[in-house]
NUKESE-584000 format. One line per field, with one value per atom (N, C-alpha, C): residue number from 1; atom name; x, y, z. Coordinates in nm, 2 decimals. Layout:
<nodes>
seq	c(NUM  ...) $
atom	c(CA  ...) $
east	c(X  ...) $
north	c(Y  ...) $
up	c(Z  ...) $
</nodes>
This chain:
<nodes>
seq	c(1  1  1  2  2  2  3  3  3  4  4  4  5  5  5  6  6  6  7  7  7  8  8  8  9  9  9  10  10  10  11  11  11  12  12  12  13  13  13  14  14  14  15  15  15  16  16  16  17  17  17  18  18  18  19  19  19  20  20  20  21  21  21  22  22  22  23  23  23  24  24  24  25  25  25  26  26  26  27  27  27  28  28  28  29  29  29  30  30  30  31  31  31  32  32  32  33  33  33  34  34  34  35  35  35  36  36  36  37  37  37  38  38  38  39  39  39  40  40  40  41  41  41  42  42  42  43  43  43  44  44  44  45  45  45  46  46  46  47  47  47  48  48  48  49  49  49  50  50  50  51  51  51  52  52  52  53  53  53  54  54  54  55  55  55  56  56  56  57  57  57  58  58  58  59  59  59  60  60  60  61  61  61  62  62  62  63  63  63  64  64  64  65  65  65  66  66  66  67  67  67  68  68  68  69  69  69  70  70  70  71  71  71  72  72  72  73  73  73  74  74  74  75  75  75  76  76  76  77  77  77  78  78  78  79  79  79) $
atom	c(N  CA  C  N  CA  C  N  CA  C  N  CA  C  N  CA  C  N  CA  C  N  CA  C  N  CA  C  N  CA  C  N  CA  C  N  CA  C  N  CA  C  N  CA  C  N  CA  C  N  CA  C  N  CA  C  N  CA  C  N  CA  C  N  CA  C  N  CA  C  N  CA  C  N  CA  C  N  CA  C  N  CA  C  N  CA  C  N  CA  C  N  CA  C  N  CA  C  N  CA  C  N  CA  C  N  CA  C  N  CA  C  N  CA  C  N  CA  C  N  CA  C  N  CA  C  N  CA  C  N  CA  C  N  CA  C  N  CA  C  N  CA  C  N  CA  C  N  CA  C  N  CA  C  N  CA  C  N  CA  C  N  CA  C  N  CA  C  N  CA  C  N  CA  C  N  CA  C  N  CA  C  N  CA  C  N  CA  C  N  CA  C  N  CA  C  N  CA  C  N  CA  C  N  CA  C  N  CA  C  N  CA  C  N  CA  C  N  CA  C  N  CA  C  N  CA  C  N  CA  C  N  CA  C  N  CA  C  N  CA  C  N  CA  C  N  CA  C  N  CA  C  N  CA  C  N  CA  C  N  CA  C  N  CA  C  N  CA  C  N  CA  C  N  CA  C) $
east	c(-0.40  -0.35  -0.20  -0.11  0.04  0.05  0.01  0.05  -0.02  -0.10  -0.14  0.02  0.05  0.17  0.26  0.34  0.41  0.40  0.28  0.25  0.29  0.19  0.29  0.39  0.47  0.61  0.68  0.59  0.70  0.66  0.54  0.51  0.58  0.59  0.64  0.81  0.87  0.99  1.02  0.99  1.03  1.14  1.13  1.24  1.11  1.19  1.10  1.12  1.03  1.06  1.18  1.20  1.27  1.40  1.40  1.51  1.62  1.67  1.81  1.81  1.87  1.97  1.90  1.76  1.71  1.78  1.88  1.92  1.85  1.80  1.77  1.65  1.69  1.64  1.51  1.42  1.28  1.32  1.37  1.39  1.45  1.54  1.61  1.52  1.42  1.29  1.23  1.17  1.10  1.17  1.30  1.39  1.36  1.38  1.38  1.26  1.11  0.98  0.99  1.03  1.01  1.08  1.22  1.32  1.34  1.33  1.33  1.25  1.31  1.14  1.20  1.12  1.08  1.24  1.31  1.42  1.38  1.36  1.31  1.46  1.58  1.72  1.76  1.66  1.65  1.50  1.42  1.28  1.33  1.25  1.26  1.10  0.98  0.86  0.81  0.70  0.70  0.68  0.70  0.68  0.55  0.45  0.28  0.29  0.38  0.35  0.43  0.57  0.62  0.57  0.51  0.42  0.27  0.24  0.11  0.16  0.24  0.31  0.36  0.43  0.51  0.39  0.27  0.15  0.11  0.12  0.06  0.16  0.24  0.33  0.44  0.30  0.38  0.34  0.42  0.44  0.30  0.32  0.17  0.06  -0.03  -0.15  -0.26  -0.26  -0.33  -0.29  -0.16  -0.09  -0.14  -0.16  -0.10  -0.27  -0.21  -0.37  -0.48  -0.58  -0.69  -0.74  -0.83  -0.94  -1.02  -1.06  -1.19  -1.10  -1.01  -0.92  -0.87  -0.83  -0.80  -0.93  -1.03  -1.11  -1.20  -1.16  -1.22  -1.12  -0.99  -0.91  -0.92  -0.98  -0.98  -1.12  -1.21  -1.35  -1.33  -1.43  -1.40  -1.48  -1.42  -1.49  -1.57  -1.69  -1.79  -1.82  -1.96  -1.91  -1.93) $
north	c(-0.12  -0.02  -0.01  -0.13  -0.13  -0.08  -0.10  -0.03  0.07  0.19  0.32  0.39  0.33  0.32  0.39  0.26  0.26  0.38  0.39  0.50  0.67  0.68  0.81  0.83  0.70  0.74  0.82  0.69  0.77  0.89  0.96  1.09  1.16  1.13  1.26  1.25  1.16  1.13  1.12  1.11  1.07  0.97  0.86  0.74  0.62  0.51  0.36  0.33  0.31  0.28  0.16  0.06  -0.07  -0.03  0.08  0.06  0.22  0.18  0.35  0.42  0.32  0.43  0.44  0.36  0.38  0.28  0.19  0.07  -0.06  -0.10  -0.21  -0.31  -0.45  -0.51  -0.52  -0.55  -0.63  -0.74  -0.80  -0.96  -0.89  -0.76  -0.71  -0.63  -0.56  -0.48  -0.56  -0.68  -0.82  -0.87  -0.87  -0.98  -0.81  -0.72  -0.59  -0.59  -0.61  -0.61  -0.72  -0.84  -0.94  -0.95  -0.88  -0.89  -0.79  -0.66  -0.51  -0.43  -0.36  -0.23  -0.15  -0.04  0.09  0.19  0.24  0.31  0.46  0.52  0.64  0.75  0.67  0.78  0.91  0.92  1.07  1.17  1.11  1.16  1.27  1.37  1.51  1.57  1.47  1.53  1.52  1.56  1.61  1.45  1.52  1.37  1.28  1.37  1.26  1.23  1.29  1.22  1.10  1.10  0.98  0.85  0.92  0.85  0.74  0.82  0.76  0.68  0.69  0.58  0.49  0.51  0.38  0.30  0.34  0.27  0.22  0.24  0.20  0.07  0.08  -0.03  -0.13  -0.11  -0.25  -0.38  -0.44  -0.62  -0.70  -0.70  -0.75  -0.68  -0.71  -0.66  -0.63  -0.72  -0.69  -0.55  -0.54  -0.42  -0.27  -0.32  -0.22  -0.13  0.02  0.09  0.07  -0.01  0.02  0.16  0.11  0.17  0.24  0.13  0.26  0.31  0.28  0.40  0.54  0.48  0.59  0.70  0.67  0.74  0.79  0.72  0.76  0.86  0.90  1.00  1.14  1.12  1.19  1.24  1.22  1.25  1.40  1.51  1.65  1.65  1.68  1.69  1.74  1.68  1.74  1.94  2.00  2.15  2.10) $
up	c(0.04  0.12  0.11  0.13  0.08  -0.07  -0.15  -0.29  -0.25  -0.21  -0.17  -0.11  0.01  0.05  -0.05  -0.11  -0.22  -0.33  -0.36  -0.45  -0.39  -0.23  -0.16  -0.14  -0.08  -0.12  -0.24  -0.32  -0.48  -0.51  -0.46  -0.47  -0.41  -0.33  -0.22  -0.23  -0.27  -0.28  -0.38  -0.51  -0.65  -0.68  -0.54  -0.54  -0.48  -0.54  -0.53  -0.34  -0.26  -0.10  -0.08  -0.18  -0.20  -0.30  -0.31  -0.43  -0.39  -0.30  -0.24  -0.35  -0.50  -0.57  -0.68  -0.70  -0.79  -0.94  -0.91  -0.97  -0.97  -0.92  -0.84  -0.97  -1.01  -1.05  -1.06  -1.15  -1.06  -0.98  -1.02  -0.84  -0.70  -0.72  -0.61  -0.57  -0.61  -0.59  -0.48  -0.54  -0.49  -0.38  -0.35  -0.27  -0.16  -0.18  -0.05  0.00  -0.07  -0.03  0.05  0.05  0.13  0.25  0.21  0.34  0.46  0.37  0.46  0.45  0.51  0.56  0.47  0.43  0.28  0.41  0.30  0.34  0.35  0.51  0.47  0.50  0.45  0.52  0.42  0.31  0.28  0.26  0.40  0.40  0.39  0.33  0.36  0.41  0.33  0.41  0.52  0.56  0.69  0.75  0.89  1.02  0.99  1.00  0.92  0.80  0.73  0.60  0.62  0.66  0.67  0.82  0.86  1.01  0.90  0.81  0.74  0.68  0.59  0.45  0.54  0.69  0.78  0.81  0.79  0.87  0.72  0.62  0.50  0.47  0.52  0.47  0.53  0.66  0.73  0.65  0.74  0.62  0.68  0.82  0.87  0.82  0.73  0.70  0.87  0.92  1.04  1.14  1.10  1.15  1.07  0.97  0.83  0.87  0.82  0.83  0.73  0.80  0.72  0.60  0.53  0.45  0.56  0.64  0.76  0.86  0.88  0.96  0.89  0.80  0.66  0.67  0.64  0.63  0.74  0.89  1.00  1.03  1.04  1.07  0.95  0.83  0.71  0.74  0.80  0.83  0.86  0.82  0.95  1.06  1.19  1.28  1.29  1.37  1.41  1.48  1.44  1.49  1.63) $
</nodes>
C-alpha cells in the first residue's frame, strides 16, 4: 500500500514524494523515507487526492490505509 502511495504521487505530481528538487541520491532518497514525511509544498491536486496518498503513506503500517479499506470506500453504493 506504501509503494501504491509512492507510485500516485509520482502520477499525479511528476516529482519523487522524498526527493523536493528531483536531485537527490539513492541513500538521500532512503535517509528521507526513513526520516521525514513525503513533501506535499507544491500539491496542486485536489484535497482527496492528496488526503488518500497522506493515508497511503504513513510510516506506521497499522496507521497506513488498508487494501480492504481501499476497496470498501471504492465499492458503489448500494440503490
Amino acid at each position: 500500500m506504501w509503494a501504491l502511495g509512492v507510485l500516485t504521487y509520482m502520477l499525479l505530481t511528476a516529482s519523487h514524494p522524498f526527493d523536493d528538487e528531483g536531485q537527490a541520491s539513492d541513500d538521500q532518497i532512503r535517509h528521507n523515507i526513513l526520516h521525514r514525511q513525503a513533501s506535499f509544498a507544491d500539491w496542486t491536486a485536489s484535497a482527496s487526492a492528496r488526503q488518500f496518498v497522506e493515508m497511503l503513506l504513513r510510516k506506521d503500517p497499522t496507521t497506513r490505509l488498508s487494501i480492504e479499506q481501499l476497496l470498501q470506500d471504492a465499492s458503489p453504493a448500494a440503490p
